[in-house]
C-alpha positions as CSV (number, residue, x, y, z in Angstrom):
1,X,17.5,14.8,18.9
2,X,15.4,17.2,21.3
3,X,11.7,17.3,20.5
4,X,9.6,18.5,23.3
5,X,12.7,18.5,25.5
6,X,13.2,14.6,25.7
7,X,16.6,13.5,27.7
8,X,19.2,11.1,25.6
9,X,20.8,9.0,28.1
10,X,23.8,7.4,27.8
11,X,25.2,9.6,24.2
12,X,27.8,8.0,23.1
13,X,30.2,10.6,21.3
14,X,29.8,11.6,17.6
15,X,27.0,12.7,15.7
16,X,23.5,10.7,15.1
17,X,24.9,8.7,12.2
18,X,27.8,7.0,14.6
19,X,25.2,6.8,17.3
20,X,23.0,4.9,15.3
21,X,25.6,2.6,13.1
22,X,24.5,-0.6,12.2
23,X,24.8,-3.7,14.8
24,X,24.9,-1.0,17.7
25,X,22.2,-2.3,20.7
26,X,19.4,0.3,21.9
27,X,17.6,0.4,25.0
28,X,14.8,2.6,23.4
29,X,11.9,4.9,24.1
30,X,9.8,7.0,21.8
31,X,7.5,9.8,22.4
32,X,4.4,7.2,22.3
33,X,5.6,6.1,25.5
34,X,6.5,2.7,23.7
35,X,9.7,1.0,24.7
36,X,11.3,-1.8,22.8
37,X,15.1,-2.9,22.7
38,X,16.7,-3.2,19.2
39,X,19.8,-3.3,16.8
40,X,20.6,-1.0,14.3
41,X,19.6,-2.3,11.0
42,X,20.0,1.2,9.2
43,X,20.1,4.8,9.8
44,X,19.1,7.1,6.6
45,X,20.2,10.7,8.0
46,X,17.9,12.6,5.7
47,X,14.8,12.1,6.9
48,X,16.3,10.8,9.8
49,X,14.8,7.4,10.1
50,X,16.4,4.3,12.3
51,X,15.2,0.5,11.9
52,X,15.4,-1.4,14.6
53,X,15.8,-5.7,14.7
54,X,13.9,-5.9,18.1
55,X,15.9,-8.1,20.6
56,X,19.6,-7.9,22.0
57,X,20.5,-11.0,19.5
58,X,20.3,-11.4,15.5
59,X,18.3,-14.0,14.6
60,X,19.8,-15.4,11.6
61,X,17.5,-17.4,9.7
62,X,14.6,-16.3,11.1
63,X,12.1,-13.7,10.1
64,X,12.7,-10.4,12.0
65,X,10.6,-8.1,14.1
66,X,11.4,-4.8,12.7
67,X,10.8,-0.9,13.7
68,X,11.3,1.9,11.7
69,X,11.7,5.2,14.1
70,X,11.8,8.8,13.4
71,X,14.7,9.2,15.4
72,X,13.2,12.9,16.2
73,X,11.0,10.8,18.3
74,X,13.0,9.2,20.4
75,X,12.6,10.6,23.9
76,X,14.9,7.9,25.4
77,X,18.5,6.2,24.2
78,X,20.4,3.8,26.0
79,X,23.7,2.1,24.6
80,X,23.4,-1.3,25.7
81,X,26.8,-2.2,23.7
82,X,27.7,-3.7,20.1
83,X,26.0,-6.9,18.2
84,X,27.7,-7.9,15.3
85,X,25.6,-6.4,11.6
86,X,21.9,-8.3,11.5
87,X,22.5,-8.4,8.0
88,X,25.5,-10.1,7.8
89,X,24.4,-13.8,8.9
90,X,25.5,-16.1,5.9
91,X,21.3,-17.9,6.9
92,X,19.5,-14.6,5.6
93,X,18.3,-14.3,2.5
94,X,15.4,-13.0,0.1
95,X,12.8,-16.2,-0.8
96,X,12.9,-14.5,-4.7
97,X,10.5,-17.1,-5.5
98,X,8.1,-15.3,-3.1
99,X,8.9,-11.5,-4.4
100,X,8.8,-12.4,-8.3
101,X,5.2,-14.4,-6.9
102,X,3.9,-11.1,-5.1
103,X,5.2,-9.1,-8.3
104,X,3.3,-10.7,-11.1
105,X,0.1,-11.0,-8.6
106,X,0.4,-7.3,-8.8
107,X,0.6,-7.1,-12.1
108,X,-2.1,-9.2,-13.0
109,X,-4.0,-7.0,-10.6
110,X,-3.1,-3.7,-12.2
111,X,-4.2,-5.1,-15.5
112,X,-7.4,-6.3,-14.4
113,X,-7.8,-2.6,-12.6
114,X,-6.8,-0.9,-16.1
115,X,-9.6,-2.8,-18.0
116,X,-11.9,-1.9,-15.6
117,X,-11.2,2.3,-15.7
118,X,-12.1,4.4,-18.5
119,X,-10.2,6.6,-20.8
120,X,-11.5,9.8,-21.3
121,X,-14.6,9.5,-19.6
122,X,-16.3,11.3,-16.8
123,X,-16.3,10.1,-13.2
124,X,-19.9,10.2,-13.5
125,X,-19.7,7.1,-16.2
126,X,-16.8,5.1,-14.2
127,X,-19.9,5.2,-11.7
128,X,-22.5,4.1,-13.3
129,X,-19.7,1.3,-14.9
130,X,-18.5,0.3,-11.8
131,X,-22.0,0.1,-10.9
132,X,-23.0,-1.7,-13.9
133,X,-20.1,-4.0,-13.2
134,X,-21.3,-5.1,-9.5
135,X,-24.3,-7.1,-11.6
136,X,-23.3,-8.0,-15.4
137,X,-20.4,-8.8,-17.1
138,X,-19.1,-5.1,-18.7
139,X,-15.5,-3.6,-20.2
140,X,-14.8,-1.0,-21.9
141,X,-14.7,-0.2,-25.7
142,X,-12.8,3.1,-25.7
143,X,-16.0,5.1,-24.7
144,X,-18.3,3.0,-24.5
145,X,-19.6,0.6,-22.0
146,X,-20.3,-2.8,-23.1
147,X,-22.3,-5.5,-21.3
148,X,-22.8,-8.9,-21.8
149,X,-20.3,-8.9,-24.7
150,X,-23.2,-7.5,-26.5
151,X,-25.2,-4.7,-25.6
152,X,-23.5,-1.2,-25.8
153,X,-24.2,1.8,-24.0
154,X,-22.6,5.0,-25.3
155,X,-22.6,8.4,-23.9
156,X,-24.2,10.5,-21.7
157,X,-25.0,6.7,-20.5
158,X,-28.6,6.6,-20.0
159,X,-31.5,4.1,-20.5
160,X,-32.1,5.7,-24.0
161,X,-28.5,5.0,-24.9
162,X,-28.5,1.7,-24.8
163,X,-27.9,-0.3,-28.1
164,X,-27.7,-3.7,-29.7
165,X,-28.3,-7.0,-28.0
166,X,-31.3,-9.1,-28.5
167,X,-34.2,-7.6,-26.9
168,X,-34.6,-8.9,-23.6
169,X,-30.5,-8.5,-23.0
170,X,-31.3,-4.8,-24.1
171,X,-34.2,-4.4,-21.8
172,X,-32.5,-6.3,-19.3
173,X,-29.5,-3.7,-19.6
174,X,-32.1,-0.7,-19.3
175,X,-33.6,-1.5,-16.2
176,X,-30.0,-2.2,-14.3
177,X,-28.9,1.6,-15.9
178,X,-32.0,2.9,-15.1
179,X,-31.8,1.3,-10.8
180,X,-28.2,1.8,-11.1
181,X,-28.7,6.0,-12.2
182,X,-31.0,6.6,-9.5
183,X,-29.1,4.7,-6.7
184,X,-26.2,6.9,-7.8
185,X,-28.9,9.6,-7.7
186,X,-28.0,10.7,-11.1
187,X,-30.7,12.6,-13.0
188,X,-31.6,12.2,-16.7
């Protein structure tokens, strides 16, 4: 734990992993120049990463001001003694309610970002349907792009591709493809 020749004070005996076992108090100082006091949540030797609870206390119950540090980057160490594990307190806990929330909000999302991408198709026609999509209502049908749940617009996805629709939905779709292909500066 030497980069650029930074001094460890106060090394207590033992290698990194004692040094840095959980519920042992830091005075700490990284190669940013930031200093912050903090118990040992968790040392991962491997890539050599230490989290931090900032303070000198646990805070059971409460939500915690964390730090993860390279510990390569730690320029300064001072013991400042033992706290007991800032895991341990019987008042912490995960609110699941929140995580199973978070997880189906991003699975909702990833499904709404699947219908939205093409399979098998250039990047040049996720543009112009991404494009598309900023003005009319557009998915995919393997393909092809459809808009307004009735208009098509097959490959290589210009104005003269366009199909179906009543007339003025058709012509309506044109002109969008045709601003849409020369804001994206794509000729043809």
């Amino acid at each position: 734990m030497d980069p650029a020749g930074a001094t460890v004070t106060n090394n207590i005996s033992g290698g990194e992993s004692e040094n840095f076992a959980v519920g042992n108090v830091y005075s700490v100082k990284v190669i940013t120049g930031d200093e912050f006091q903090g118990i040992v949540m968790a040392y991962d030797p491997n890539p050599n990463l230490v989290i931090f609870e900032e303070g000198l206390k646990p805070r059971p119950g409460h939500s915690k001001s964390t730090r993860m540090v390279n510990a390569n980057f730690i320029t300064e160490l001072t013991y400042l003694g033992q706290s007991e594990d800032p895991l341990a307190a019987s008042e912490c806990y995960v609110d699941l309610n929140g995580l199973q929330s978070k997880e189906a909000n991003a699975i909702r999302q990833a499904e709404v970002d699947a219908e939205r991408m093409g399979v098998g198709v250039t990047a040049e026609a996720q543009s112009i349907f991404d494009a598309l999509s900023k003005t009319l209502p557009v998915q995919w049908d393997k393909s092809e792009i459809v808009v307004m749940k009735e208009v098509r617009v097959r490959s290589p996805y210009r104005p003269d591709c366009v199909l179906g629709g009543t007339a003025a939905a058709n012509n309506r779709v044109r002109k969008v493809l045709e601003l849409e292909r020369q804001r994206l500066q794509l000729v043809g």
